[in-house]
DSSP file (Angstrom, degrees, kcal/mol; ACC not computed):
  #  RESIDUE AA STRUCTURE BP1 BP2  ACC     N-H-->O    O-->H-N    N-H-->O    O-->H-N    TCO  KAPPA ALPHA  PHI   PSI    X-CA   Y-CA   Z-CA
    1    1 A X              0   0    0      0, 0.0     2,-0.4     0, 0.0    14,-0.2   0.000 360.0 360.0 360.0 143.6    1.4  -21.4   -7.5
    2    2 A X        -     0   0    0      2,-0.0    12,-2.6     0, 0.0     2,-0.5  -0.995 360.0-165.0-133.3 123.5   -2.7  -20.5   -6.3
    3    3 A X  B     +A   13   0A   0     -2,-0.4    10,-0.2    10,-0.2     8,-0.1  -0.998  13.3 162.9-116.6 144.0   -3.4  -18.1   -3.3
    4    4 A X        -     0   0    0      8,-1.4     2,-0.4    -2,-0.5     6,-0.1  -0.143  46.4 -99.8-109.6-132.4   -5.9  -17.7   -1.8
    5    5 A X        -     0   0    0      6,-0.2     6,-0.2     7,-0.1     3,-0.1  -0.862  25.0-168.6-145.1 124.6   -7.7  -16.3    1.4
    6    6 A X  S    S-     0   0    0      4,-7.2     2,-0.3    -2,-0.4     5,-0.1   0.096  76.3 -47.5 -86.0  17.7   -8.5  -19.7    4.0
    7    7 A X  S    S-     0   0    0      3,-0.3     3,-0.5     1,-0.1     5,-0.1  -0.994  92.4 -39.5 147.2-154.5  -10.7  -17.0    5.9
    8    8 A X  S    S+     0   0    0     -2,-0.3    -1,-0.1     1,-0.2     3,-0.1   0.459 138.4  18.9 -94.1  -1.3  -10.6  -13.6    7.2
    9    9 A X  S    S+     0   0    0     50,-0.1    -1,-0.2    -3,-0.0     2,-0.1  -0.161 107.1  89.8-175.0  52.9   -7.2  -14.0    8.4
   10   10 A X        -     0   0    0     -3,-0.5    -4,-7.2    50,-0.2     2,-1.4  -0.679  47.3-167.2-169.0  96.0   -5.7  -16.8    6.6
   11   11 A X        -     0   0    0     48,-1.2     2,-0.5    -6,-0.2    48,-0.3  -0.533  10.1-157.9-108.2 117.0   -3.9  -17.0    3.3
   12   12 A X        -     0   0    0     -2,-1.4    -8,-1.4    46,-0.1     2,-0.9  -0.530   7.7-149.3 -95.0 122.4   -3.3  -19.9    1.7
   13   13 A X  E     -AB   3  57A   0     44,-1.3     2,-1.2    -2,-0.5    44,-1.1  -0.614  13.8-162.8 -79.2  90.5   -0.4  -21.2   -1.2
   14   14 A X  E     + B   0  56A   0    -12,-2.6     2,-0.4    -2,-0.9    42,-0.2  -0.453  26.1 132.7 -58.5  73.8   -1.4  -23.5   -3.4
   15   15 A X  E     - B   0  55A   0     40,-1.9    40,-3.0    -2,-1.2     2,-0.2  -0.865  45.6-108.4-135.7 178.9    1.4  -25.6   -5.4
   16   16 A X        -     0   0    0     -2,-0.4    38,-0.2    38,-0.3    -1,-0.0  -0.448  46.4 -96.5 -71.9 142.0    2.8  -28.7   -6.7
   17   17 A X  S    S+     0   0    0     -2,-0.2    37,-0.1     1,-0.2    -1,-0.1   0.832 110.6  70.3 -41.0 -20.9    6.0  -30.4   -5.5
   18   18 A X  S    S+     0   0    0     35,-0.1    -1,-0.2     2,-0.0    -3,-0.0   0.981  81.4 100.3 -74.0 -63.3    8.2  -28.8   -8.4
   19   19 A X        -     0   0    0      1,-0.2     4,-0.1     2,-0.1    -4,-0.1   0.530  59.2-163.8 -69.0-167.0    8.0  -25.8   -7.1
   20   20 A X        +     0   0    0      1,-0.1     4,-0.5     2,-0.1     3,-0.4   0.695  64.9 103.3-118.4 -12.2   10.3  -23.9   -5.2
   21   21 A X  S  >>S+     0   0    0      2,-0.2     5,-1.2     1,-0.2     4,-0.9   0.780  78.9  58.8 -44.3 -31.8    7.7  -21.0   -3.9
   22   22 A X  T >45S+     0   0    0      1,-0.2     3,-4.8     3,-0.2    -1,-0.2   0.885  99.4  54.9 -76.5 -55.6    7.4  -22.6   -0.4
   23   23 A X  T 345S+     0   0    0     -3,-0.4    -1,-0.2     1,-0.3    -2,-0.2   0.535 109.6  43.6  39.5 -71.5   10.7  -22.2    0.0
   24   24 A X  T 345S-     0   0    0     -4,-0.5    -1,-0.3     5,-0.0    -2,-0.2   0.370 111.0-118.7 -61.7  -1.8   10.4  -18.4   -0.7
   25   25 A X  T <<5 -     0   0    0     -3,-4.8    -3,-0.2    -4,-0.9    -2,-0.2   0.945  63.2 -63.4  55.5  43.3    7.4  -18.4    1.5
   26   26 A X  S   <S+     0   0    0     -5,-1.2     2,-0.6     1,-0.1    -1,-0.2   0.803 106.1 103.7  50.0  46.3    5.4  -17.2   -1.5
   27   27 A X        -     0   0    0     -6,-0.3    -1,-0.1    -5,-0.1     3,-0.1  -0.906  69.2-106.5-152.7 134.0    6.7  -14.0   -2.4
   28   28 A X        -     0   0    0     -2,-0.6     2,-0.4     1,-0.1     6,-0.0  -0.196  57.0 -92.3 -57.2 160.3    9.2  -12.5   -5.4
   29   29 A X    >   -     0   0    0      1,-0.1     3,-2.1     2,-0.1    -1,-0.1  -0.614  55.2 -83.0 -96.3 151.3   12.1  -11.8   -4.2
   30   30 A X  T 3  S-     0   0    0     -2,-0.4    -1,-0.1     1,-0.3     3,-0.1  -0.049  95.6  -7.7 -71.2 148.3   12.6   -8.5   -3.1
   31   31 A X  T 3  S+     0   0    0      1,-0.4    -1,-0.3    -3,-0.0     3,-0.1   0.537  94.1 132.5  90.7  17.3   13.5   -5.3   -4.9
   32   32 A X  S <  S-     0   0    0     -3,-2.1    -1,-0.4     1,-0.1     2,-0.2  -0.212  73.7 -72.1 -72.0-178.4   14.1   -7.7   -8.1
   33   33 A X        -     0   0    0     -3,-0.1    -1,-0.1     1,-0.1     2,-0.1  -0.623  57.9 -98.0 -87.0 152.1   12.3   -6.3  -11.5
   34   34 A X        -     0   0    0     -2,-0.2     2,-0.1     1,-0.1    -1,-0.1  -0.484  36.9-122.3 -62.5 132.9    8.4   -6.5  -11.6
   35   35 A X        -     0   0    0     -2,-0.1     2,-0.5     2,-0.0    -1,-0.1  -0.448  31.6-115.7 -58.2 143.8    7.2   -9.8  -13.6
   36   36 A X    >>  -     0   0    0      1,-0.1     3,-3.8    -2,-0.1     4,-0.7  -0.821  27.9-106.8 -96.9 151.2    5.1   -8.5  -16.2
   37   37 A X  G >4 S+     0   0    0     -2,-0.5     3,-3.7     1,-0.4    -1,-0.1   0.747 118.7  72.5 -51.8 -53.0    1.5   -9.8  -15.6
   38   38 A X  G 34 S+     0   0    0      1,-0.4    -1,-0.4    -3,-0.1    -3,-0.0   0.618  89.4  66.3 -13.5 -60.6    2.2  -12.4  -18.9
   39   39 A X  G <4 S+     0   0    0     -3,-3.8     2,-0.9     1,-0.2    -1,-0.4   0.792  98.3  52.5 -84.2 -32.0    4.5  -14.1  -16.4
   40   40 A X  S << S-     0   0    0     -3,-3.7    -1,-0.2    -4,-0.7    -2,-0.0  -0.557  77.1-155.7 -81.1  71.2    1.4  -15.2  -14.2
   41   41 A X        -     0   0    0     -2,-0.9     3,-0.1     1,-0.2    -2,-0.1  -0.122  12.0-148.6 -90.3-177.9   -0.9  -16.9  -15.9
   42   42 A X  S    S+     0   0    0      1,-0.2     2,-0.4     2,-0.0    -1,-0.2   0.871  81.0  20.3-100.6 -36.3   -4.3  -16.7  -14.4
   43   43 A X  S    S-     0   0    0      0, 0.0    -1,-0.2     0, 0.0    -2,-0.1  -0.924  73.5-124.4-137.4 160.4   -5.6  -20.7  -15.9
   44   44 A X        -     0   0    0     -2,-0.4     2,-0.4    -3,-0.1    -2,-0.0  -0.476  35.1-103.2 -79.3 163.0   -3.6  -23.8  -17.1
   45   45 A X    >   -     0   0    0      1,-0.1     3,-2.1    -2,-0.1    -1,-0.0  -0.774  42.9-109.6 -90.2 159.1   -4.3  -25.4  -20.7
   46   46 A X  T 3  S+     0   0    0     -2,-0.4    -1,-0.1     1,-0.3    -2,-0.1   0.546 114.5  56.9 -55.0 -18.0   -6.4  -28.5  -20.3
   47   47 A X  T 3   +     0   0    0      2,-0.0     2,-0.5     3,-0.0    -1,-0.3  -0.033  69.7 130.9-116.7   8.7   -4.3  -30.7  -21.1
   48   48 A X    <   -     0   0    0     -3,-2.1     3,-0.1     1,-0.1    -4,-0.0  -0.698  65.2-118.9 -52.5 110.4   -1.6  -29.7  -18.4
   49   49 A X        -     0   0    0     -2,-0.5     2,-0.4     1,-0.1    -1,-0.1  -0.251  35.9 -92.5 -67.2 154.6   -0.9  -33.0  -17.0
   50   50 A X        -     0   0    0      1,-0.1    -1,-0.1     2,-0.0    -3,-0.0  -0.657  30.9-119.3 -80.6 147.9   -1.6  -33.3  -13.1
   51   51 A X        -     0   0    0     -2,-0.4    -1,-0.1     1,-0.1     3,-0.1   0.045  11.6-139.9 -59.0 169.9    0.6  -32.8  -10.6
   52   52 A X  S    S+     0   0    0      1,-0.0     2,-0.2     0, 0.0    -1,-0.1   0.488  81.9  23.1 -93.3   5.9    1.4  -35.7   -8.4
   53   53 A X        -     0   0    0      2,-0.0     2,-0.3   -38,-0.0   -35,-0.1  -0.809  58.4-166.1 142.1 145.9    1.5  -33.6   -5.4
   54   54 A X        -     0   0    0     -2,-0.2     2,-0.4   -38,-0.2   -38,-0.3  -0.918   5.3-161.1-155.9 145.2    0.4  -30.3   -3.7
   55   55 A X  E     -B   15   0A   0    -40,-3.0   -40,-1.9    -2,-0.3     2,-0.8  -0.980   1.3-165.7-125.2 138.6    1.3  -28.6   -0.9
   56   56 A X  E     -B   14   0A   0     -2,-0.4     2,-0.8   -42,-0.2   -42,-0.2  -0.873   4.4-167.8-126.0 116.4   -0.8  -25.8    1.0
   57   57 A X  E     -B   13   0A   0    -44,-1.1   -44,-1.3    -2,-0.8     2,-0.3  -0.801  10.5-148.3-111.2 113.6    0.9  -23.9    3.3
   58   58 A X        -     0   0    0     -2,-0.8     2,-0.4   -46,-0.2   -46,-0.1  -0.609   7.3-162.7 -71.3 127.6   -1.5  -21.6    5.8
   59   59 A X        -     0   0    0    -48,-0.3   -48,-1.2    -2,-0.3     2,-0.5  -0.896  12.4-153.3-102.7 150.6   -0.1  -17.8    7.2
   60   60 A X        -     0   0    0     -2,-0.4     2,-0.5   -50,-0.2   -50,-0.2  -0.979  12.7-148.7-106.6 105.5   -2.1  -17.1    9.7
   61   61 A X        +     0   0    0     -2,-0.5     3,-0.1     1,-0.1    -2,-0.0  -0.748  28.9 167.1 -68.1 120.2   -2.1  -13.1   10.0
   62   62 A X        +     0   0    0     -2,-0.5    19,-2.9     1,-0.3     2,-0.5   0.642  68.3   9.5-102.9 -35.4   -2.5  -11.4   12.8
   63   63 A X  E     -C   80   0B   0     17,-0.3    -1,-0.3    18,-0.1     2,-0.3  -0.943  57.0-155.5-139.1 160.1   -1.4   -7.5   11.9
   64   64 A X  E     -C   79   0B   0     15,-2.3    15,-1.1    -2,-0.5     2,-0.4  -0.977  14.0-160.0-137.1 109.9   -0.7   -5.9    8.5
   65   65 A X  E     -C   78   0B   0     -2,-0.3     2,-0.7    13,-0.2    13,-0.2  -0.954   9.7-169.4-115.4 145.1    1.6   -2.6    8.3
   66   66 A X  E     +C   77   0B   0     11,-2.4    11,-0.9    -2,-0.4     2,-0.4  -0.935   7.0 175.8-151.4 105.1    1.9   -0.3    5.8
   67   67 A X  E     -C   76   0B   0     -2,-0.7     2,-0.4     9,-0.2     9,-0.3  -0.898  14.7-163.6-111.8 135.1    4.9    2.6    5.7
   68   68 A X  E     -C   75   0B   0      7,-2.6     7,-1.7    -2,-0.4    -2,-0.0  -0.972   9.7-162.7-129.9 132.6    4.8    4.5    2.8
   69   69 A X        +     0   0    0     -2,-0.4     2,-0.2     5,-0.2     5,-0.0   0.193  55.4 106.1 -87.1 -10.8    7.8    6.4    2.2
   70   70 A X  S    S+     0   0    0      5,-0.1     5,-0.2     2,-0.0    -2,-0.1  -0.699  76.5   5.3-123.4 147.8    6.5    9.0   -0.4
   71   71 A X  S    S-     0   0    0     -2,-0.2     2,-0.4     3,-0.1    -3,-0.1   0.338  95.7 -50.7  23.3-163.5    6.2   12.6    1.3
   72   72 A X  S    S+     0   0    0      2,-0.1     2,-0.2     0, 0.0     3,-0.1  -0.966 120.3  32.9-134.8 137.2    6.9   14.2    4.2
   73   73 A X  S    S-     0   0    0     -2,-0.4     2,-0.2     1,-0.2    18,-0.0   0.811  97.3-120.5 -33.0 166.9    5.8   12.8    7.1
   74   74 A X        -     0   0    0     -2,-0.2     2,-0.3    -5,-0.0    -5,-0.2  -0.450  29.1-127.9 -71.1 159.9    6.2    9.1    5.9
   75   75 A X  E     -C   68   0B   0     -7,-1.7    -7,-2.6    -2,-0.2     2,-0.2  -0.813  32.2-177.8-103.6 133.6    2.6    7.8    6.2
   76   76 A X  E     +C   67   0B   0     14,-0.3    14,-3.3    -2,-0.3     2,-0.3  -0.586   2.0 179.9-150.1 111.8    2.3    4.2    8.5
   77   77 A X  E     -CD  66  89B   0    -11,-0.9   -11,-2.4    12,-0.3     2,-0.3  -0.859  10.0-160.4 -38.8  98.7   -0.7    2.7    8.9
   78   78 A X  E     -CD  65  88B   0     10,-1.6    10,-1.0    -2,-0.3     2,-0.3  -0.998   0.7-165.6-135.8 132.7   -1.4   -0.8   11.0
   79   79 A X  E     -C   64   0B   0    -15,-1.1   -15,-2.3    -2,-0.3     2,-0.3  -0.828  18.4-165.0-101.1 120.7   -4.7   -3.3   10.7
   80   80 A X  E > > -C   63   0B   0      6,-0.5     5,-3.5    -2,-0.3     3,-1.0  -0.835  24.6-138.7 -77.1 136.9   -5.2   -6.1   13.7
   81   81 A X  G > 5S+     0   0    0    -19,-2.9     3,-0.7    -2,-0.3     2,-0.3   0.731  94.8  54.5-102.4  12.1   -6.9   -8.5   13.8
   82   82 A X  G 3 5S+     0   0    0    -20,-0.2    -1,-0.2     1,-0.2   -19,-0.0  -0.403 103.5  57.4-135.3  81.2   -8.1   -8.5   17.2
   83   83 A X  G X 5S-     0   0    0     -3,-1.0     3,-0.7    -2,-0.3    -1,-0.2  -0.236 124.7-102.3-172.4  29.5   -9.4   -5.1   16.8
   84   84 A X  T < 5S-     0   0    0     -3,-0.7    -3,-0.2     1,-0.3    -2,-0.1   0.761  70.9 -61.4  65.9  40.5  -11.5   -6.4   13.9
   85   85 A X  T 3 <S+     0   0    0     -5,-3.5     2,-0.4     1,-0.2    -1,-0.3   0.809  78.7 171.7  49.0  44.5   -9.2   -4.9   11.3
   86   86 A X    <   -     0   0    0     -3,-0.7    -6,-0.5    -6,-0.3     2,-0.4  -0.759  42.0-114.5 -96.9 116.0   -9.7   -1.4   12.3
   87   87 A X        -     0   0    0     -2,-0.4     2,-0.4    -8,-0.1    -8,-0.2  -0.519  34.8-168.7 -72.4 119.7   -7.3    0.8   10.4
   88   88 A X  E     -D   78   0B   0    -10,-1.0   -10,-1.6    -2,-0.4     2,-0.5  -0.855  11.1-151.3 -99.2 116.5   -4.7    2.4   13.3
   89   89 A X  E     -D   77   0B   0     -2,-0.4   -12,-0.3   -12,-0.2     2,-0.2  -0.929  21.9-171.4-103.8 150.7   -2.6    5.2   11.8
   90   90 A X        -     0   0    0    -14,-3.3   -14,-0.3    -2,-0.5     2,-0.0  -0.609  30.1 -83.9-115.0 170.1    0.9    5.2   13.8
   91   91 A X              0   0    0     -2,-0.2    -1,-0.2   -16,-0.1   -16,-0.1  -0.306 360.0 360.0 -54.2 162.6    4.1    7.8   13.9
   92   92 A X              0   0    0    -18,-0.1   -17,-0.1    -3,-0.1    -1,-0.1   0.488 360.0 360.0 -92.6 360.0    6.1    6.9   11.4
């Protein structure tokens, strides 16, 4: 599995048919234990056969929110994108 960013507001999953990630919609599942970074590795060895397949699935993002839970108030924070990703802080 590869992400990347397909633009300013566009992220894209890179894999082969074996996996199961689209499926998760690219994300661990939650509140499981953190992978330790070892588990990711960052390049294949060369001689990693190619796949016979890929699939690339685009999210298109339109808002991003961000509650953070730690003191008092909670903190939440929301980015648009058409309002050019202008950080909005909200009520909690």
């Amino acid at each position: 599995m590869f992400r990347g960013w397909g633009g300013p507001a566009a992220l894209d999953l890179l894999t082969d048919g074996r996996s199961a990630k689209p499926a998760e919609l690219a994300g661990p599942e939650p509140a499981a234990p953190l992978a330790e970074p070892s588990a990711c590795p960052q390049e294949l060895p060369a001689e990693t056969p190619m796949p016979e397949h890929f699939i690339l699935l685009r999210i298109a993002l339109e808002q991003v929110e961000l509650l953070e839970l730690s003191g008092h108030p909670h903190q939440r924070r929301r980015w648009r994108l058409d309002d050019s990703w202008r950080e909005q802080r909200l009520n909690p």
